[in-house]
N, C-alpha and C positions, 0 to 999 in steps of 0.2 A: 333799743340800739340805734343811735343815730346812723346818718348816710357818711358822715364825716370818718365814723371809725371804720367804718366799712370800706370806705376811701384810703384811707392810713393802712390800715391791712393791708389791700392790694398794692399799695406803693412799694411796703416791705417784701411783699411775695416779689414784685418787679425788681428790687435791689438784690434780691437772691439767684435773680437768673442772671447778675451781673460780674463782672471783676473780683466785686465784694463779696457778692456768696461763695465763687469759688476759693478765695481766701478764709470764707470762715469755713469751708468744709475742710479745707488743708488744715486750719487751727487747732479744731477738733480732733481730727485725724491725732496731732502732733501731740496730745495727750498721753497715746497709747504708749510713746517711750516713757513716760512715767509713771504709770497704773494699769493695773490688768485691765481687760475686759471684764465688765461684770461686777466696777467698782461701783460702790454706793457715792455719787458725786449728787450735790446739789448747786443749783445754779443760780446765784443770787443777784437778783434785778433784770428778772427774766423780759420782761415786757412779753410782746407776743409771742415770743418764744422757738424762733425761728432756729437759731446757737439750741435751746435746749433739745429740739426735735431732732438734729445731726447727733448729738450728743448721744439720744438714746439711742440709736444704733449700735454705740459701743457698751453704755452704759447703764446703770440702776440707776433713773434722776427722778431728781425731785425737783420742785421748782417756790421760788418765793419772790415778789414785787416790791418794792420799796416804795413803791408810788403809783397809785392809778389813774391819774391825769384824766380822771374821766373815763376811763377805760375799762374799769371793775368788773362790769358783767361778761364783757365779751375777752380779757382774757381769761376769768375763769371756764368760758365753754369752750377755749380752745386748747386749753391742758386738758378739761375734764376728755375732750375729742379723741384728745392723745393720750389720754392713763397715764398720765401724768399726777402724779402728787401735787399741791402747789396751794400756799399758803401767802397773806400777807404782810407783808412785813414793817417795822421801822429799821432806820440804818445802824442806830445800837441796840436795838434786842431783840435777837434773829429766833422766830420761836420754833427753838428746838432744844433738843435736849444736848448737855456738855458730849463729845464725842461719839458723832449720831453719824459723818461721813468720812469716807476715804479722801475725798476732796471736793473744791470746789472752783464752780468755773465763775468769773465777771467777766464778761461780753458785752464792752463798751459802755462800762457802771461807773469803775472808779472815781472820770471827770467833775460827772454828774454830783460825786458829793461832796457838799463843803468840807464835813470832816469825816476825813478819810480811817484816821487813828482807831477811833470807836467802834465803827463797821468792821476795821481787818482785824480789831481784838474781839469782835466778837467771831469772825469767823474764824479767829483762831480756835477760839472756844468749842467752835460744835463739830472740829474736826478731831480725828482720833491723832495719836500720836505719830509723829511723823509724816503725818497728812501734807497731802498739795495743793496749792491753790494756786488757778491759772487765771492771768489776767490778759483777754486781748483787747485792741483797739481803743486805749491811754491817749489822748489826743495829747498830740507834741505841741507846744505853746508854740514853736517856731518852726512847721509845717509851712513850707511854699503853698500848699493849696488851701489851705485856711488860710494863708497872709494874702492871696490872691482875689480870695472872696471875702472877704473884709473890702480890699480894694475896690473891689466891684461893687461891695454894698451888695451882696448874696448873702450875705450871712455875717450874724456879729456873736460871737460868744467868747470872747475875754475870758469870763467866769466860770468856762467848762473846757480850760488846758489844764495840759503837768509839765512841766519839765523833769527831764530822768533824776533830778537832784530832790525835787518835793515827791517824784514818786518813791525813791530809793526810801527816802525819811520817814515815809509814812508807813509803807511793807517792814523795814526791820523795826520802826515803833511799836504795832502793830502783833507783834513778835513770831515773825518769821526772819527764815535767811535767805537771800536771794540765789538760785539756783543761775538762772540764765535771765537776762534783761536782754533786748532787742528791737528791732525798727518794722515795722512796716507800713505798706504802703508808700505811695509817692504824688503819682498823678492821681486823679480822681478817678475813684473805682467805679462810681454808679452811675456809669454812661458804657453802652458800646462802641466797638466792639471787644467784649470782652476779655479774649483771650491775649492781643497786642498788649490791654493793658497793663492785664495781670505780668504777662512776662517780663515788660516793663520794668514792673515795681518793683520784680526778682531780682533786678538787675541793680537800681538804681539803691536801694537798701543796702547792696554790700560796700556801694566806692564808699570810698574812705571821705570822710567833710562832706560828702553830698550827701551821706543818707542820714548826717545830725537835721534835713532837713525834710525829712521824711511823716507822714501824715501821724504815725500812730506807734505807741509802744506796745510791745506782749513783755510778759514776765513770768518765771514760775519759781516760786519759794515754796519750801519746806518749814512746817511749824516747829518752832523752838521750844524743843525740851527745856524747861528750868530743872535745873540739878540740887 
């Protein structure tokens, strides 16, 4: 286990004490209006698994990667840590069995894959009927704070937006219906001090035209019975 992942791990703990953790714990939270306590949810493209540890507080999770970047051994000892289930994956063939959860969570996956279609028809697949599946943290192509660090030359990734139009296409392709689509974030979460910011982003997600320019979408769709 190199020093580098050990490095990356701490970062992620540090982004958790930030803006950004307190928004994924609210995300999480915000499940429970849609599934008991106690749902069999898996979390697909867990990485280290920060979303799925909040998650099991409410929930039965499971957990699956899509990609180990190098990372293979150290995030299997940190599910195995947590009793976690946790499997690895490709993005079209999730290995599980046809109707194995209540729902399932992506927690800033979506961007990351080229094709999107194949991954959400497979998680339609291993969700039971009428199943949910939550998606947060959808990077908005036209995010002020991504267009700002681009500017600065902080950060280029072009190839890892959505806009609410290629996210929409790809969920009801997919074959789900979309339940509720939405904005978050604004300013940059992963700086102190935290709680200004968060409040913030509370705020600036609801005006009307300013929160199309908002960091990040969530969604939750229901799978589509075929009749």
């Amino acid at each position: 286990m190199g020093l580098s992942i050990i490095q990356g791990y701490e970062g992620v703990v540090r982004l958790d004490e930030t803006a950004y953790g307190v928004e994924q714990r609210r995300d999480i939270a915000s499940m429970l209006q849609y599934i008991p306590r106690g749902a069999e949810v898996l979390d697909v493209g867990c990485g280290f698994g920060l979303p799925t540890a909040d998650a099991a507080k409410f929930f039965r999770m499971s957990a699956c990667d899509l990609n180990s970047r190098g990372h293979s051994e150290f995030i299997e000892m940190l599910m195995r840590l947590r009793g976690i289930p946790f499997k690895w994956s490709e993005p079209d063939k999730l290995p599980f069995d046809d109707a194995s959860f209540d729902a399932l969570l992506l927690y800033a996956v979506i961007e990351h894959v080229p094709e999107k279609v194949p991954l959400l028809k497979e998680c339609a697949r291993v969700l039971r009927p009428h199943g949910k599946i939550f998606m947060f943290r959808a990077v908005n192509r036209f995010a002020f704070a991504e267009k700002l660090a681009t500017w600065m030359k902080l950060v280029t990734r072009e190839d890892e937006v959505v806009t609410r139009r290629t996210l929409e296409e790809a969920i009801t392709g997919g074959g789900f219906t979309i339940d509720k689509i939405g904005w978050q974030g604004w300013l940059p979460e992963n700086y102190l001090p935290k709680w200004p910011i968060f409040l913030a982003n509370q705020i600036l997600t609801r005006i009307p035209l300013v929160n199309r320019f908002s960091h990040d979408y969530y969604v939750v769709a229901t799978k589509r019975m075929i009749v």
